[in-house]
N, C-alpha and C positions, 0 to 999 in steps of 0.2 A: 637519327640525326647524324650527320656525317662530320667526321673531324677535322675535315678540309677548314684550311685558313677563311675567314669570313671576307669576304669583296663587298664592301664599303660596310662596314660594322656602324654600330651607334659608339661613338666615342666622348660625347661629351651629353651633358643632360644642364639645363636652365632653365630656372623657377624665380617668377619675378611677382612680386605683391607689390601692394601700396607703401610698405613703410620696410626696407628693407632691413631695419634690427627687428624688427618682430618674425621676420621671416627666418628670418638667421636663428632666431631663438628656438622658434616650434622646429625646423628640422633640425636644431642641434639637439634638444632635449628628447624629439622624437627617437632619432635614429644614432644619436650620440656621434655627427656629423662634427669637425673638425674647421674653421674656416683661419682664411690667411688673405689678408689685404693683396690688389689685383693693380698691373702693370694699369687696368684700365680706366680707373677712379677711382672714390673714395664710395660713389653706390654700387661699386660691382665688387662682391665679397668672392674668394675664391673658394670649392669644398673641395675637401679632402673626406672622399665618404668611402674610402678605404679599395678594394677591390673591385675591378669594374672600369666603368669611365669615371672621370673625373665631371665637376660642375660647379655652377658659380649660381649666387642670389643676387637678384637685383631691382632696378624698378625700372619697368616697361617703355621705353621710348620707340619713336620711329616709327608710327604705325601699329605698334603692337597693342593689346588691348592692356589694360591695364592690371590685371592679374592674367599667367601664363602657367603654364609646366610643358615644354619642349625638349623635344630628345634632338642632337646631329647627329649626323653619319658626315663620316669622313670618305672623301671624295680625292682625286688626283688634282681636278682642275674645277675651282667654285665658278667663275665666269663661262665655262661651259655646260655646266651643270645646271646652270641658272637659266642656258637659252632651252638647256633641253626641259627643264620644268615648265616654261613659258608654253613650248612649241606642243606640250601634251597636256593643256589648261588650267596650268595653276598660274602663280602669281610669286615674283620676287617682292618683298614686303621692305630686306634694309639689306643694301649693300649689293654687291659685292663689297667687301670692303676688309683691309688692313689694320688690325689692331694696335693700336701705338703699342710699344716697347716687346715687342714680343718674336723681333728677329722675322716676320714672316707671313705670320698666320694670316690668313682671308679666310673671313665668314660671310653667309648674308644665310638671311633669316626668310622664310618662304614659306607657302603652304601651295597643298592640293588643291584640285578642282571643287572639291567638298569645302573647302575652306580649313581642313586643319592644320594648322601652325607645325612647324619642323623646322631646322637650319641643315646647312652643310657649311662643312668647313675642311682649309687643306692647312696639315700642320706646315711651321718652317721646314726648307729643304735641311738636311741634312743629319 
């Protein structure tokens, strides 16, 4: 494996259930996960799971099914990225879209031709 810097790494991971304190609970007692209230509501929990990416719990809107586990990769440009998944047969499922308070960030949520679920997302500049 080579130690060259990673070109579009997995940087963020979201896990969405039906009741988002029970979610919270089983990965917190699982993995002794960390959470902290999110610029982006009161159901999206933010985790702090230590080393790695960062990730958040929540409960499933926009198309999404109703329990999930998704990994992002970070990307330069989400709205391009989203025609190139289009144009090689997958599917944008939410967004392109900017998350309130958070200086910047654009996600949207996607899958492959096979149907499996993934996001990208491009942090704030700077």
């Amino acid at each position: 494996m080579s130690n060259a810097t990673a070109v579009n790494p997995i940087g963020w991971f979201e896990i969405a259930g039906t009741d988002v304190e029970k979610t919270q609970a089983f990965y917190g007692d699982l993995f002794g996960w960390q959470f902290s209230d999110s610029p982006i509501g009161p159901g999206y929990r933010m985790v702090d799971a230590g080393e790695g990416p960062g990730g958040g719990v929540t409960t499933a809107e926009g198309g999404l099914p109703s329990t999930y586990a998704i990994f992002s990769i970070v990307v330069p440009d989400v709205s391009a990225s989203c025609e190139r998944i289009k144009e090689l047969g997958g599917r944008v499922l939410v967004g392109p879209a900017e998350v309130p308070d958070s200086g910047g960030l654009v996600f949207a949520n996607v899958e492959d031709p096979d149907g499996n679920h993934f996001g990208v997302f491009c942090p704030p500049a700077g």
